[in-house]
MIGUMAR-305634 format. One record per residue (C-alpha): z, x, y. Coordinates in steps of 0.2 Angstrom, whole numbers, padded with zeros to 4 digits, always signed. Example, Ala and Ser with C-alpha at 12.3 -4.5 7.8 and 13.67 -1.06 7.14 Angstrom:
+0039+0062-0022
+0036+0068-0005
//
This chain:
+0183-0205+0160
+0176-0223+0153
+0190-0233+0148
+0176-0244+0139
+0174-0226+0128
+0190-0224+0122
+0196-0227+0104
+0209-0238+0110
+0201-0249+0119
+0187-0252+0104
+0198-0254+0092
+0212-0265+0101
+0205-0273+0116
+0185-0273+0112
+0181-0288+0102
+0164-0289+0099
+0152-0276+0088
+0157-0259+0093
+0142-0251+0100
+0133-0240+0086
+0132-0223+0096
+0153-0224+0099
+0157-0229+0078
+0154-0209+0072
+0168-0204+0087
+0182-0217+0081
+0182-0207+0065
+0195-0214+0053
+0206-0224+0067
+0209-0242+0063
+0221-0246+0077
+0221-0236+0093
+0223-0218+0094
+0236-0206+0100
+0223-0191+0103
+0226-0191+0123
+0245-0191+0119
+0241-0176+0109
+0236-0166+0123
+0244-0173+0136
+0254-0158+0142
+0267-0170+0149
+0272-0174+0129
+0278-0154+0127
+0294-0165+0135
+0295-0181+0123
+0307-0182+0112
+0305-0191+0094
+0314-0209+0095
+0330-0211+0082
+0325-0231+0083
+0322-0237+0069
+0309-0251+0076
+0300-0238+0083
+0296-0226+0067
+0279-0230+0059
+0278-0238+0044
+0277-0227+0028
+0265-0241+0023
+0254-0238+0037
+0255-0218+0039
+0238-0215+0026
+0232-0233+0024
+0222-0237+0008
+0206-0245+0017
+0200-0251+0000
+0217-0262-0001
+0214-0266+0020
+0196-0271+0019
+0202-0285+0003
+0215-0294+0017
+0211-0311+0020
+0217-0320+0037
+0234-0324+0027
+0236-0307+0019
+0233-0301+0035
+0245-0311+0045
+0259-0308+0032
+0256-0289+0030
+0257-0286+0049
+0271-0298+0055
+0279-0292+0070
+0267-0277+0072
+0259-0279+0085
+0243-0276+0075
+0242-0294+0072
+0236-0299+0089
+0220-0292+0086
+0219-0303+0069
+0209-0301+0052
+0192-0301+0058
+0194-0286+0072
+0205-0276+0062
+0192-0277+0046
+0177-0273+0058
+0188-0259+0061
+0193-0254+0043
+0174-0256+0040
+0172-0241+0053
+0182-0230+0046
+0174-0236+0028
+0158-0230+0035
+0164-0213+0042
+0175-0210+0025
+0161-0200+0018
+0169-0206+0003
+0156-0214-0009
+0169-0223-0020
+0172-0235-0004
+0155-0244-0005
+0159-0254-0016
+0172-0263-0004
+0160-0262+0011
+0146-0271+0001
+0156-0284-0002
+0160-0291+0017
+0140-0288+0020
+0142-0308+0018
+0159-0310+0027
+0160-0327+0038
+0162-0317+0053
+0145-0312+0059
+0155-0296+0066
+0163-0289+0053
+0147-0292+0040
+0138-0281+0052
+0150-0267+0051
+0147-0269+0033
+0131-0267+0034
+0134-0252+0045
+0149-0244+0033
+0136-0246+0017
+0122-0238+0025
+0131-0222+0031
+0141-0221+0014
+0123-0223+0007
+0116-0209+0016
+0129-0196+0011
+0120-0179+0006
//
């Protein structure tokens, strides 16, 4: 396997533009992915945690990315205090909101993706770009 393939290492670890050929396979994932955890037959064993720090935030269980793609760095830094998300900070978790804008196949989200076409960050205004033109090409 190619750790350099793997949703969570593009989403988390990888911080420059993700390489076009890998954007379709992330899907909707903004942060990480728990598919190998899904299949790994060791899980049949794991038990749900009864911490509370370790249940998922209702907020953050099926994030709006209309709302997520508006964050700007102090939105951002506020809205994931102590979550480890925020080490990844505003411009990589956009560029990776904008990927799952882009495989959406929801129309109605252009709108938010034409509007970082311009961002700052050289990145995330290419995976603008990117999100507007697959939502553009929708049959």
């Amino acid at each position: 396997m190619d750790a350099r393939r793997c949703i969570s290492y593009l989403t988390i670890e990888h911080a420059g533009p993700i390489p076009l050929e890998l954007r379709p396979g992330i899907g909707t994932h903004i942060y990480g992915c728990d598919d190998c955890l899904a299949v790994c037959p060791w899980n049949r064993f794991a038990r749900t945690s009864r911490q509370i720090k370790l249940q998922p935030r209702p907020d953050l269980m099926a994030p709006d990315l209309a709302s997520l793609s508006t964050l700007d760095d102090a939105a951002f830094r506020q809205k994931f205090s102590g979550s480890p998300i925020k080490r990844i900070g505003r411009n990589r978790f956009v560029r990776n909101v904008l990927i799952a804008i882009g495989n959406s196949g929801l129309p109605d989200l252009l709108p938010y993706a034409r509007r970082l076409t311009q961002d700052p960050d050289s990145v995330v205004a290419e995976a603008a770009r990117w999100a507007v033109t697959r939502l553009e090409t929708i049959p």
